[in-house]
ZAKE-51711 format. One record per atom (N, C-alpha, C): x, y negated, z negated; residue in one letter. Coordinates in steps of 0.2 Angstrom, whole numbers, plus 5000, padded with zeros to 4 digits. Layout:
% residues N
XYZA
...
//
This chain:
% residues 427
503848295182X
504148225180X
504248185186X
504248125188X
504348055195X
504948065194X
505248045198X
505948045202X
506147995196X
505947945195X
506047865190X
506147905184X
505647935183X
505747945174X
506348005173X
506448055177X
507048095178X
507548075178X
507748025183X
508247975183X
508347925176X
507947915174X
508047865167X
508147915160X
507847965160X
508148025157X
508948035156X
509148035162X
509748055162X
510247975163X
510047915162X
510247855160X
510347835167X
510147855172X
510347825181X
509647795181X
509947765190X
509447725193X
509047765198X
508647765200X
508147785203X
508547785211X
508647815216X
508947815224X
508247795228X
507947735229X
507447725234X
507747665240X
508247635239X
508347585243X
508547615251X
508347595257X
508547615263X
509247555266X
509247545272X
509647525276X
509247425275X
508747435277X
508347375278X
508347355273X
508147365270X
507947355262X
508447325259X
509147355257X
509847315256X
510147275260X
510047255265X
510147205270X
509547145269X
508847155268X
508547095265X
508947075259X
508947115255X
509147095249X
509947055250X
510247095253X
510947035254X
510846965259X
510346975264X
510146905264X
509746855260X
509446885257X
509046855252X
509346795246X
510146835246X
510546805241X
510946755245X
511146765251X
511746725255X
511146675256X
510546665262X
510346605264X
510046545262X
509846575256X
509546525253X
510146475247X
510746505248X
511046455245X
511646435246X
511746445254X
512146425257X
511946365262X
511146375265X
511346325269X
510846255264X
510546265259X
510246205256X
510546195249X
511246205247X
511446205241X
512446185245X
512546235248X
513546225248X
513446185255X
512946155261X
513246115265X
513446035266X
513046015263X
512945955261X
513945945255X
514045955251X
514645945248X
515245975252X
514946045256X
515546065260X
515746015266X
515145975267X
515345885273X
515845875271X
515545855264X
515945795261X
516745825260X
516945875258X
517645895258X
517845895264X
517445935272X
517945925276X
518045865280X
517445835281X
517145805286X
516845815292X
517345795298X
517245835302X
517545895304X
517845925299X
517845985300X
517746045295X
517046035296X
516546085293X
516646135296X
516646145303X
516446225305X
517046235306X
517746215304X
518346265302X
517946285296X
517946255291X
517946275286X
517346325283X
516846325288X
516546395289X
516746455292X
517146435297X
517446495301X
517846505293X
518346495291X
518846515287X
518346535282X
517946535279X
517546535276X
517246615275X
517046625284X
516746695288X
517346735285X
517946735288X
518446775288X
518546805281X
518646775276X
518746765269X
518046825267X
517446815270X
516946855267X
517046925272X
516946925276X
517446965281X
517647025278X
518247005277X
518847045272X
518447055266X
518047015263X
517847055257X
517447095257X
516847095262X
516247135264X
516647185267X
517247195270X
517147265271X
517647315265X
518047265261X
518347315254X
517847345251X
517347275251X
516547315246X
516347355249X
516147365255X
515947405260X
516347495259X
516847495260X
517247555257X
517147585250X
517347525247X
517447565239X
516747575238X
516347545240X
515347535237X
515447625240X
515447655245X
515447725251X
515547735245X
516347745241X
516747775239X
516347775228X
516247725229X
516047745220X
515247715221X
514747735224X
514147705222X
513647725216X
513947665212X
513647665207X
513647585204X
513047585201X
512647505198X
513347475194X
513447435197X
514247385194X
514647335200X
514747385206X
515247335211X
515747335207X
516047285208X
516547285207X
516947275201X
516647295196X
516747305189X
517147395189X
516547445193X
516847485193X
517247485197X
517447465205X
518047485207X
518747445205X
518747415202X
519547395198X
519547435193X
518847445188X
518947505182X
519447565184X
519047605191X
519447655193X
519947685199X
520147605200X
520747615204X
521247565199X
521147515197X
521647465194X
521947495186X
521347505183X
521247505176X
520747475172X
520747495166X
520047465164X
520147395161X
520647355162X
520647295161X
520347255167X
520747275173X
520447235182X
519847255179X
519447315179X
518747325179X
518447265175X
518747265169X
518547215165X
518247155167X
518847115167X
519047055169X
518347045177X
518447085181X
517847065188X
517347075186X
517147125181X
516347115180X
516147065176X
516647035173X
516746965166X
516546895171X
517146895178X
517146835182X
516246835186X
516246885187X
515446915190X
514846885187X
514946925181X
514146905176X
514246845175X
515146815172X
514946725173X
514746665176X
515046705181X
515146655188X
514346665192X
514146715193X
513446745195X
512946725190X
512846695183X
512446675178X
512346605179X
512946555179X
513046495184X
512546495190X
512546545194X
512546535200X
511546535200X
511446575197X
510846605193X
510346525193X
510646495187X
510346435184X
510446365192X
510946365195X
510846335201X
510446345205X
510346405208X
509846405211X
508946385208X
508946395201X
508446375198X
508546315199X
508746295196X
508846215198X
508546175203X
508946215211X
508846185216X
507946205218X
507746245216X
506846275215X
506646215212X
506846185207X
506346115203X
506446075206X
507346055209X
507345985212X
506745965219X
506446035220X
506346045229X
505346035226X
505046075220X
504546075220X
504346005217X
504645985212X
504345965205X
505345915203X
505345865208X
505945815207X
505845815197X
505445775195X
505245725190X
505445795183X
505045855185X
505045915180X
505445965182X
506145955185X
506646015187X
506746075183X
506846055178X
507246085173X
506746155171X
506146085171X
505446135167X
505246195173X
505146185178X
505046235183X
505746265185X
506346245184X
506746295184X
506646375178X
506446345173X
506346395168X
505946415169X
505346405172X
504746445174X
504746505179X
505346465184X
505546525191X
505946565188X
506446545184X
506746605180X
506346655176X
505746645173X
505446695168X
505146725173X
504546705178X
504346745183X
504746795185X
505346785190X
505746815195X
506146875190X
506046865183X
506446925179X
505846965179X
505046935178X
504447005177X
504247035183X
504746985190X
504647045193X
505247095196X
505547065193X
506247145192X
506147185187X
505947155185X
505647225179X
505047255182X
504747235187X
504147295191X
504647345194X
505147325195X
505247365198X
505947335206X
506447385207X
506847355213X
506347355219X
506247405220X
505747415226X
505147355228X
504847335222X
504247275221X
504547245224X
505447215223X
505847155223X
506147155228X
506347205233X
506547215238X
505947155243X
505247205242X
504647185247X
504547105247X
504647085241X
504747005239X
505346975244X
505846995245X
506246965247X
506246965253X
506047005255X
505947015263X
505446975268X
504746975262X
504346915263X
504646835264X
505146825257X
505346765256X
506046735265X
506546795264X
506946795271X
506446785276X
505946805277X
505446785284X
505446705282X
504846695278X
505046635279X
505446555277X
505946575275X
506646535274X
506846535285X
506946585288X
507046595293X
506746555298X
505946565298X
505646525301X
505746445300X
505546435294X
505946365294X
506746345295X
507246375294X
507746355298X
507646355305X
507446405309X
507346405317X
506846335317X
506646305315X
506246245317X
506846195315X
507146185312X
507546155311X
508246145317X
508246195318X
508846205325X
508346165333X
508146225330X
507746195338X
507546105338X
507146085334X
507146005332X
507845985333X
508245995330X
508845955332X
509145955340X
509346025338X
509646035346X
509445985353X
508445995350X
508145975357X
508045885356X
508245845350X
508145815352X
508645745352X
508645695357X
509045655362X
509445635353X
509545635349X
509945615344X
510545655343X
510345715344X
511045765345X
511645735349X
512145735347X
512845715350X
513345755350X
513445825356X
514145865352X
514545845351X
514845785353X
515445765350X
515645745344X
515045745338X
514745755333X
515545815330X
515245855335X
515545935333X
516245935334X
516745875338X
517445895337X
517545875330X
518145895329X
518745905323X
519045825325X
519145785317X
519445715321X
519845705313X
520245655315X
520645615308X
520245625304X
519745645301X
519645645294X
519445705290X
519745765297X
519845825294X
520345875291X
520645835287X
521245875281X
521245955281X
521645965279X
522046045278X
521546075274X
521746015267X
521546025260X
520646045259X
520545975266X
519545945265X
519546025266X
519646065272X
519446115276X
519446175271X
519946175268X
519946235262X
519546225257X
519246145253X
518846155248X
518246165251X
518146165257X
517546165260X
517246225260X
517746275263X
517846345263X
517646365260X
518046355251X
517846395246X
517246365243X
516846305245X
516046295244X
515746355246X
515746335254X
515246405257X
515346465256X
516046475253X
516146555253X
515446555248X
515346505242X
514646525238X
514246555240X
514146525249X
513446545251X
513546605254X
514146655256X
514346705259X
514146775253X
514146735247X
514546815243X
513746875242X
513146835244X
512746895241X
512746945245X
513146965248X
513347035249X
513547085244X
513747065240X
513847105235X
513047125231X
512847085231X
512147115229X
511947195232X
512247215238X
512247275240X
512447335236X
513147295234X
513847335232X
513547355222X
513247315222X
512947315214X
512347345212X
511947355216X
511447395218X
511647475222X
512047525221X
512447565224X
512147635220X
512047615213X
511547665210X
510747695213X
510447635217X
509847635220X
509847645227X
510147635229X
510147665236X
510247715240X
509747745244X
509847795248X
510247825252X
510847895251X
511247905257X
511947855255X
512147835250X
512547745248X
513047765252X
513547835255X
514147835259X
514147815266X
513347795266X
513147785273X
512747715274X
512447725270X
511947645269X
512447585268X
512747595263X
513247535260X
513447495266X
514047555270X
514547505274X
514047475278X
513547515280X
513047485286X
512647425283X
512347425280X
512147365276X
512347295275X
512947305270X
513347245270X
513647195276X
514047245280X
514247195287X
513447165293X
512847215290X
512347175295X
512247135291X
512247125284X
511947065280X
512347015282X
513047015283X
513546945280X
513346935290X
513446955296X
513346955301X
512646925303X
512146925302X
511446895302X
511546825297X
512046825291X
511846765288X
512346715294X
513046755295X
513446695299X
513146685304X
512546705309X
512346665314X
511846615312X
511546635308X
511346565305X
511246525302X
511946545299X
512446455296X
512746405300X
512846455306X
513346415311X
512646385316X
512146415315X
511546405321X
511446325316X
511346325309X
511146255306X
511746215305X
512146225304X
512546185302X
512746165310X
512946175314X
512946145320X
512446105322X
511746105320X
511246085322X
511246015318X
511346015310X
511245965307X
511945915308X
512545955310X
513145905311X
513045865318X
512745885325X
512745855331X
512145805329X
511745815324X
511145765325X
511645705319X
511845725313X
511945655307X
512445655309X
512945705311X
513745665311X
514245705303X
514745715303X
514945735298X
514745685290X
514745615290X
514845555285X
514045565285X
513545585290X
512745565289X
512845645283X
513045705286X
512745745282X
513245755276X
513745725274X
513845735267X
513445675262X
513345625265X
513045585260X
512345595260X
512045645263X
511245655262X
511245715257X
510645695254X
510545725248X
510045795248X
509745795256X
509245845256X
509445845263X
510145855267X
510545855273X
509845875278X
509545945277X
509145975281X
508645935284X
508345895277X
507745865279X
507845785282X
508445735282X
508745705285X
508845715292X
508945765293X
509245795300X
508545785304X
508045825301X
507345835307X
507145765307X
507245745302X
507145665302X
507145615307X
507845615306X
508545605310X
508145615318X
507945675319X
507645675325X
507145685328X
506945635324X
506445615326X
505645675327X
505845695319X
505245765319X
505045745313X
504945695311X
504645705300X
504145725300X
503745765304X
503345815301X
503645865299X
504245875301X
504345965299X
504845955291X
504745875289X
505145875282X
504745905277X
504145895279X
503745955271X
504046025270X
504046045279X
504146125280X
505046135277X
505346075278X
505846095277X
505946105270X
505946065263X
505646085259X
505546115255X
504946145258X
504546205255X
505146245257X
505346265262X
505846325266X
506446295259X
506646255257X
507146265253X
506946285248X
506646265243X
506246305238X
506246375238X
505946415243X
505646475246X
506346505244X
507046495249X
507646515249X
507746505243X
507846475240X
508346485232X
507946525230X
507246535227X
506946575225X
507346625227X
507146665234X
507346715234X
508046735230X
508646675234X
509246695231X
509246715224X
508846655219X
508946685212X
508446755210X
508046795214X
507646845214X
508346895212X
508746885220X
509146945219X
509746915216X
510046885215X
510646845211X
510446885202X
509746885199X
509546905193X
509646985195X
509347025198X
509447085201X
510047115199X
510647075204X
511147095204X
511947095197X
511647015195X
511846995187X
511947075182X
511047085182X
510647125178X
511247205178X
511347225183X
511647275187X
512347285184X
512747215184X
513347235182X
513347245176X
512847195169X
512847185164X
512747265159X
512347305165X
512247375163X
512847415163X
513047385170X
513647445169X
514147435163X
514247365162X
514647345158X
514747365150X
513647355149X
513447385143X
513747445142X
513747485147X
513747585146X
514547605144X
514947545146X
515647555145X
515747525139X
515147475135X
515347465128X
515847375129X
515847365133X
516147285137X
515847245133X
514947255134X
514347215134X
514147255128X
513747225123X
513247255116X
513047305121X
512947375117X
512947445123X
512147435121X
511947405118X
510947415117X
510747405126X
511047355129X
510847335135X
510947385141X
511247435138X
511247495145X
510547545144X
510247535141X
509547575142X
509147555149X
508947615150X
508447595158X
507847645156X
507347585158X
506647595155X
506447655157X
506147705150X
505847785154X
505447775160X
504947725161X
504447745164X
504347705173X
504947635172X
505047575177X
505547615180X
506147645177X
506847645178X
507347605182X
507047525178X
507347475179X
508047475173X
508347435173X
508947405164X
508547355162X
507947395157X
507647325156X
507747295151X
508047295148X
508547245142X
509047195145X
509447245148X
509947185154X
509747145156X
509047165159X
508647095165X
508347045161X
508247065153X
507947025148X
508546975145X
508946995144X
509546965142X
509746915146X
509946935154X
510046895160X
509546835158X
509146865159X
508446805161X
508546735156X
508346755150X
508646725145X
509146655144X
509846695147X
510446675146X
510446615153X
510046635159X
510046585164X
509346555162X
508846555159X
508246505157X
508846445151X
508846475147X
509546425144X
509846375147X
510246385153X
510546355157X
510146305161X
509746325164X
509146285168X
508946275165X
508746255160X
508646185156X
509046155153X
509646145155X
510146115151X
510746095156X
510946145161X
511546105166X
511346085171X
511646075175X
511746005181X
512246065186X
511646035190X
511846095198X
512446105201X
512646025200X
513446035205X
514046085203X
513846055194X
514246065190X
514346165191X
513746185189X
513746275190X
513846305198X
513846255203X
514146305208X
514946295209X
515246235208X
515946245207X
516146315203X
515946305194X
515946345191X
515946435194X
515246465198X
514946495201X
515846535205X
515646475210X
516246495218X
516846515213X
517146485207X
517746515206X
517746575202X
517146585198X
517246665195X
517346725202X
516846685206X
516646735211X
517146775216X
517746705217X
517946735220X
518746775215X
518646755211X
519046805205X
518846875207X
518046905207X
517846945207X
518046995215X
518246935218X
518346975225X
519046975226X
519446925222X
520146955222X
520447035220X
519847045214X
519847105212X
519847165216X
519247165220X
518947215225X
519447215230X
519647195234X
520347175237X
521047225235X
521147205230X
521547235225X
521447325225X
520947305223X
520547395224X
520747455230X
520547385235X
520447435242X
521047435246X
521547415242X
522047435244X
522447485240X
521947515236X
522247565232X
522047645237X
521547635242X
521147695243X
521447705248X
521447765249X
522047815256X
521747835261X
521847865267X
521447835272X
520947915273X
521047955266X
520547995266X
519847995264X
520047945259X
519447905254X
519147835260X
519447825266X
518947785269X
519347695270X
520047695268X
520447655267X
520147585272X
520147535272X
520247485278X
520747485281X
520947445287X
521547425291X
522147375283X
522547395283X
523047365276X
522947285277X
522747245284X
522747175282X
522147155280X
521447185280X
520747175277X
521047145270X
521347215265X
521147205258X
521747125259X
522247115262X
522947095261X
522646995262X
522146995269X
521946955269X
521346915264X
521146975263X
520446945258X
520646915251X
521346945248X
521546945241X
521946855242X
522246865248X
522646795244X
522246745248X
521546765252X
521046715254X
520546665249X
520646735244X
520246715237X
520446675233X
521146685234X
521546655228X
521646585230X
521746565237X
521846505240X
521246455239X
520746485239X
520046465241X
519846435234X
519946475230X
519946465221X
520146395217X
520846405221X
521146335219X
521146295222X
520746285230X
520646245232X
520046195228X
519546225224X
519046195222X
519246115219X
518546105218X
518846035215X
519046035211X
519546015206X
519946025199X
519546025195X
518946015194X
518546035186X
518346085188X
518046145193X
518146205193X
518446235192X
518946215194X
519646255195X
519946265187X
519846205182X
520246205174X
519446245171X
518846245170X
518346265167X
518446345169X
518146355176X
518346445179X
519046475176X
519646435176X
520346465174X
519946495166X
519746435162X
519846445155X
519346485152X
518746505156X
518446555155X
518546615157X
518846615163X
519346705165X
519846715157X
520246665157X
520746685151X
520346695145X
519646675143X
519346675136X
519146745137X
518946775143X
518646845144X
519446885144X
519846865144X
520346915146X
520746925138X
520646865133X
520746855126X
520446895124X
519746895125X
518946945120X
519447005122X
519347045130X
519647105129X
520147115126X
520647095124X
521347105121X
521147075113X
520747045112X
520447075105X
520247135102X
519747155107X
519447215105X
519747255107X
520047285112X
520747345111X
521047345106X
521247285102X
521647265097X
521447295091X
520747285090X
520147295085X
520047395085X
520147425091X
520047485093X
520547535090X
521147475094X
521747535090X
521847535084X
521647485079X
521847475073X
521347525070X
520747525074X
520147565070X
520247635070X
520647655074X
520947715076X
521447735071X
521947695072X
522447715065X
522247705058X
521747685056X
521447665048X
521247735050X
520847765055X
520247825055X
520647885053X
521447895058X
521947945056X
522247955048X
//
């Protein structure tokens, strides 16, 4: 019997992922939609002072990526952080992060599709958004490892086109570092919602931590993984956003619609706007590649615990993929990509998401320094970075994200509700 159909037997995931492999995949998910989706709005919050509001940004991810890092060592298995509040908090926190996760990460799902139509097909977004969505679920259903190879292809080149973008700028006489001070129009407030924009583009690191059941060696690969992933993406956030703010200026790049491609402009390179472009497309693709991957991942773990319809916890004999999860995912984000509006689902997005890492936070302060604990101000710093960062969003995220965390925290305390009483009728 294959290593796949033995492990699907026994209702697990197959252990093929390496070192490399989870590191594409966590970049896969951070660059492509952080530097063509959260820059351009995180301008407009801070102004010129965007790259506090990345650094604070860095830190905030920081602090998460190594809680995840730890407890991923410590429980690895398909969920992130659904399981580690399950069993260090209790099965409510469990609850609740895998709830803020699957929403706020389903959101996140359909944005990135989104930004795929806006980039191909202006006129028919919606329509090829739902297209990129049905494909990129048949090819999670080939298989993690297919998807892995895919993403690594795509990370090359999203890469290449950002390094042309850098270099164009940098080198060309329109760049002004003075661009790059911090001046009067940099608020506390700007630099905080700015923050929690790009934290968006920081979190696919978890993508690692959710993928935990696949991975080879996971006590070792995890922490290793996740801190190369978040460290390769921050030097390439700070390599373009510094690039794009010396050439437009804080006010040029919040009010550009396609910042990137303004910028080469700007400097005098409009040949490389195609390429620039295409490289946005290419990126989001990838991010919603593994953004459905890692969605998929929780929704299973979720099923198994009976949270989610438990039909969805099946993992196909023969793929040993969740291939109902990934059919359901796919589904529920084709829906949405045809019908919401981008700005709207990354606001939404950043505030589940960063519920989900308040949680893990939380977690990793429960574990002793036998089990692999962090330094006490990692979890200490990450948990009320989240929470800052949350409510810094813009007030329609912040009231929509609240009243969906409470509608999920209602359902579970209905069906507890539902349980004990079926309990007692049963006696």
């Amino acid at each position: 019997m294959s290593g796949s159909a033995a492990a699907a037997d026994d209702g697990e995931l197959e252990r093929h992922l390496g070192v490399s492999d989870a590191v594409v995949i966590g970049l896969g998910s951070m660059i492509g939609a952080g530097i063509f989706a959260a820059l351009g709005p995180a301008a407009r919050a801070a102004g010129s002072g965007l790259l506090l509001g990345l650094g604070l940004a860095a830190v905030v991810a920081y602090c998460n990526a190594t809680s995840s890092a730890r407890l991923a060592a410590r429980y690895p298995q398909s969920g992130g952080t659904y399981v580690y509040g399950r069993e260090r908090l209790g099965d409510f926190w469990g609850y609740l992060a895998g709830w803020g996760f699957v929403v706020g990460k389903t959101a996140s799902c359909a944005a990135m599709a989104l930004t795929v139509g806006s980039y191909v097909w202006p006129a028919q977004a919606h329509a090829v958004a739902v297209a990129a969505v049905v494909a990129l679920t048949a090819v999670n259903h080939a298989g993690v490892q297919k998807a892995a190879w895919l993403t690594r292809a795509i990370v090359a080149v999203v890469l290449v086109a950002l390094a042309a973008v850098v270099v164009a700028c940098l080198s060309s006489s329109a760049s002004d570092a003075a661009h790059l001070d911090p001046g009067a129009d940099a608020t506390f407030g700007g630099v905080l919602q700015a923050a929690g924009l790009l934290f968006f583009a920081f979190a696919g690191y978890a993508r690692i931590a959710t993928l935990g059941e696949e991975v080879r060696d996971p006590e070792r690969t995890i922490p290793r993984a996740i801190p190369l992933a978040l460290g390769i993406t921050l030097v390439v956030y700070a390599a373009v956003a510094v690039a794009a703010l010396s050439v437009l200026g804080a006010g040029g790049l919040g009010r550009a619609a396609a910042p990137l491609a303004d910028a080469v402009r700007t400097a005098g390179a409009p040949g490389l706007v195609p390429v620039v472009r295409a490289g946005a497309a290419v990126a989001a693709l990838g991010s919603l590649l593994a953004l459905i991957l890692g969605v998929s991942r929780t929704t299973l773990a979720m099923a198994r615990d009976r949270h989610l319809p438990h039909v969805l916890a099946a993992v196909h004999p023969r793929l040993g993929v969740p291939h109902r999860a990934e059919t359901a995912v796919g589904a529920v984000v084709a829906v949405l990509a045809a019908t919401a509006d981008v700005r709207g689902a990354i606001g939404f997005s950043s505030f589940g998401v960063l519920a989900y890492y308040a949680v893990a936070n939380a977690s990793a302060w429960t574990l002793t320094a036998e089990e692999g604990r962090p330094a006490r101000i990692v979890p200490v710093l990450g948990m009320a970075g989240c929470v800052v960062l949350a409510f810094a969003l813009p007030s329609a995220s912040v009231l929509w994200g609240a009243a969906v965390i409470v509608l999920g925290a209602a359902g579970y305390g209905l069906r507890a509700a539902l349980s004990r009483a079926q309990r007692s009728h049963d006696r």
